[in-house]
N, C-alpha and C positions, 0 to 999 in steps of 0.2 A: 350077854349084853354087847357086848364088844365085835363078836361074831356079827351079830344085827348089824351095827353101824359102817361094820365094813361092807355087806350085804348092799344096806340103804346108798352107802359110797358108789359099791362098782354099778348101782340101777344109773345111780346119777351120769357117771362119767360116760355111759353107755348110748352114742348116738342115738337116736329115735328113727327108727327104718323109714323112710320117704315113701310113702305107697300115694298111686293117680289112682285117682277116683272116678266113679264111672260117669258124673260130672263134665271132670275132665278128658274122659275120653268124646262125650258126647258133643262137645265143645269142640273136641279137634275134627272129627269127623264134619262137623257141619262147615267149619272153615275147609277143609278139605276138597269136601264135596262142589259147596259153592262158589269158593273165590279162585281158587288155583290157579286157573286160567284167564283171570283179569288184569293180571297186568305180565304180561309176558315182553321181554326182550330176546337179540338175539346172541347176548353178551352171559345171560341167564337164565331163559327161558321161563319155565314154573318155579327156579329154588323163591323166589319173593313169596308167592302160594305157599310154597313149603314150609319157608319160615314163618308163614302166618298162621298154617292151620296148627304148628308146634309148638305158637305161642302158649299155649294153656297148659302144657306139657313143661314146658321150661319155665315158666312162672310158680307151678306147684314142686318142681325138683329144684328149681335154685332161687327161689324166692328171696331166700337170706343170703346170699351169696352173690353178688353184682361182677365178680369178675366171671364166676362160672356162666351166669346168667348171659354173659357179655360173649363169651368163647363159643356157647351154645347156637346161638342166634347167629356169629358169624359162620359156623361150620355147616349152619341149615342155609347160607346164601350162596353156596355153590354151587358150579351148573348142574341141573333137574330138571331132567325130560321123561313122561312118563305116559298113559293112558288113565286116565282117572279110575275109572271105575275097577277093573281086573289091578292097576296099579296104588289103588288105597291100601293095599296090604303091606305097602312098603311104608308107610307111617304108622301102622296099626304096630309091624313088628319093631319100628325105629322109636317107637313110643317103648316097647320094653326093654329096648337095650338101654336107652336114656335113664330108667328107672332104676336100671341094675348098675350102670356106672354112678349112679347118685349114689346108691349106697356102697359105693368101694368094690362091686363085682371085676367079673372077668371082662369084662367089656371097658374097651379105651375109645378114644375120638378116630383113632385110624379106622378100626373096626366099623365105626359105625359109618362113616365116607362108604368104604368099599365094599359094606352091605346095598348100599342104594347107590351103588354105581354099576355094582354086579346085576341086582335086580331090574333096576327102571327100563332099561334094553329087551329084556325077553318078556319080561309084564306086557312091556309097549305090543311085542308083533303080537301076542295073545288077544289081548283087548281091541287093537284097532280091527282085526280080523274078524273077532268074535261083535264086537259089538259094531263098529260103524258097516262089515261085509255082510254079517248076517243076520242079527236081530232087526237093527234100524232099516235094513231091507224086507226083511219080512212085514214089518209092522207098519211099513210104508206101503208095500203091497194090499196090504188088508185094507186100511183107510183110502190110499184112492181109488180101490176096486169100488169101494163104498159112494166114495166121493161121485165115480163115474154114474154110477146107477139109480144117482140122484139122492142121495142120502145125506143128510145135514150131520153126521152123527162121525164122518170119514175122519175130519181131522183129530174129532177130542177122542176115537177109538186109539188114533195114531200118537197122540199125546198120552193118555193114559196108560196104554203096552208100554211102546218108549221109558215113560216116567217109569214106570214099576220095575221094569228092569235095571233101570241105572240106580236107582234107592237100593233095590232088595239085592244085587251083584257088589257094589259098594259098602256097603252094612256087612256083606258077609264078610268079603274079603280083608275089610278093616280089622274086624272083630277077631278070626282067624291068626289074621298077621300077630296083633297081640297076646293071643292066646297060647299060638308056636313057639312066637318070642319068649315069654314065661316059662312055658314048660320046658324049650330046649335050654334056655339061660342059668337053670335054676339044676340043670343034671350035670353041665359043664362045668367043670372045678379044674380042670386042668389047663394051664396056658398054653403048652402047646397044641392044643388041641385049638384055641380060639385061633390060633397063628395059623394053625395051616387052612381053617374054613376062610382068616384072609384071605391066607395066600390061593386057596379057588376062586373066591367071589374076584379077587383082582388079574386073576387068568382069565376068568369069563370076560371081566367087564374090557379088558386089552381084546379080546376076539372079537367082541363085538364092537370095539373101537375099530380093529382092520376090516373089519366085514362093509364097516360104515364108508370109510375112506375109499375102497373098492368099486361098491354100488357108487356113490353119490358123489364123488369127486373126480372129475373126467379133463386132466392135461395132457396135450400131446403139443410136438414138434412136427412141422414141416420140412424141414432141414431135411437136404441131402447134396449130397456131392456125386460126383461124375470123375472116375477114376478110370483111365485109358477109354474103356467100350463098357464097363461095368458102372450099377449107380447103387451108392451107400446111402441107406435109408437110416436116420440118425436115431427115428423111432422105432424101426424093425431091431437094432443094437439095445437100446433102452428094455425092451419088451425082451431080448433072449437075457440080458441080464436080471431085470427083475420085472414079471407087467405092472403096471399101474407105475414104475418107480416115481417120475417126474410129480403126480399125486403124492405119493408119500412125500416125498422131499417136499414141496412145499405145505403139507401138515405138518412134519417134523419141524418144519423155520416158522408157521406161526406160533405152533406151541412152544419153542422155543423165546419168544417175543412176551408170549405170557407170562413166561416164568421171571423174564425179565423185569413184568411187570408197566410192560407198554398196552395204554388205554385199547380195547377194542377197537374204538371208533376209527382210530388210528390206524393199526394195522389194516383195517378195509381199505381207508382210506388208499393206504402205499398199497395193496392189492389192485384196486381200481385203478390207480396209474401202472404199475405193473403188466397190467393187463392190455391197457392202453398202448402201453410205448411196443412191446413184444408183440401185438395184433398189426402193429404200425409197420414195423420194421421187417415183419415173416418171421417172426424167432419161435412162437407159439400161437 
């Protein structure tokens, strides 16, 4: 008898596992899918979409829980850039990490940042490649072959291919993402093992931060002096030091500004005069 009561005791004291429901999977996907990119800035891009399609996610893991609830929702508001379609895998698998840190898993809130800071970058060139270089041209070619030849039928062919592929690419890669999530989540018991796939996801995602800064942020100096018969180029010095440096250095001072905690809007703003006065004077 006695036995039993303790039995009936430890069922009792024994939290109840949190499991998403395919409901709520089905629910995050369509937010996903369809809002992501309606309300984009350039202080956040997609995390607003992000945090919305994960609404349904975070409502069923911390429903009773307002401070988790509240922690969740801010750590899905940070910047999030991604390809929809080839990159819905990244909430598919951010859905089962969510799942596994509800119930006490190997998974913490860092983990889960520098999963979707590692991914959303290489997802991105896959997707925008595959789907805006190649599909959406093919299937553009098809409809206005159509279109030319007098056929009523060119755009809704072009609408139809199109459609089918962003549903059925989307769907997969969602469903996958969760799927990985789970079965990798669920074989992993060991912490350091979760620590060093950080510490990769956060190597990648720094690569693909300098790859970005390199391509897409272009400072140079004009500056040179005139030494006896010789003339000192200030950027030919810059470039044997480091190239790109003047780029790095001012990424390194707005991120720096961030951490500080200075509004976006702000830093542009002192950019835009920056820019101003140093275009003004010959400095850059």
């Amino acid at each position: 008898m006695s036995e039993n009561i303790v039995n009936v005791q430890e069922t009792i004291q024994t939290p109840q596992e949190k499991k998403l429901t395919k409901k709520d999977l089905i629910h995050c996907f369509i937010l996903w899918e369809g809002f992501t990119e309606c309300c984009l800035s350039y202080e956040r891009l997609m995390s607003l979409g992000f945090c919305h399609a994960m609404a349904p996610i975070i409502n069923r893991l911390y429903g009773d829980d307002e401070e988790k609830r509240i922690a969740a929702l801010k750590r899905h508001m940070l910047f999030f850039n991604t390809e929809n379609n080839w990159g819905a895998f990244i909430p598919g698998l951010v859905a089962s990490m969510e799942e596994d840190l509800a119930n006490g898993g190997n998974v913490d809130e860092d983990m889960i940042k520098t999963v979707k800071v590692g991914l959303m970058g290489p997802l991105a060139g896959i997707g925008d490649t595959i789907t805006q270089g190649l599909v959406k041209t093919v299937a553009l070619a098809i409809g206005v072959d159509m279109t030319q030849k007098g056929s009523v039928l060119g755009p809704v062919i072009f609408i139809l291919l199109y459609t089918s592929y962003l549903l059925a690419m989307g769907i997969f890669t969602f469903t996958q993402g969760y799927k990985i999530g789970r079965s990798v989540l669920s074989k992993i018991t060991d912490k350091k093992i979760m620590n060093k796939i950080t510490d990769i996801l956060s190597i990648i995602g720094l690569t693909i931060a300098g790859a970005m800064i390199a391509n897409n942020v272009s400072i140079t100096t004009p500056l040179q002096f005139t030494v006896s018969d010789s003339t000192v180029v200030i950027q030919d010095l810059f470039d044997q030091i480091m190239p790109k440096l003047l780029s790095a250095v001012a990424v390194l001072g707005v991120f720096n500004r961030l951490q500080k905690g200075i509004s976006v809007f702000k830093i542009m703003l002192a950019m835009f005069a920056i820019a101003i006065v140093c275009s003004l004077i010959g400095i850059l």
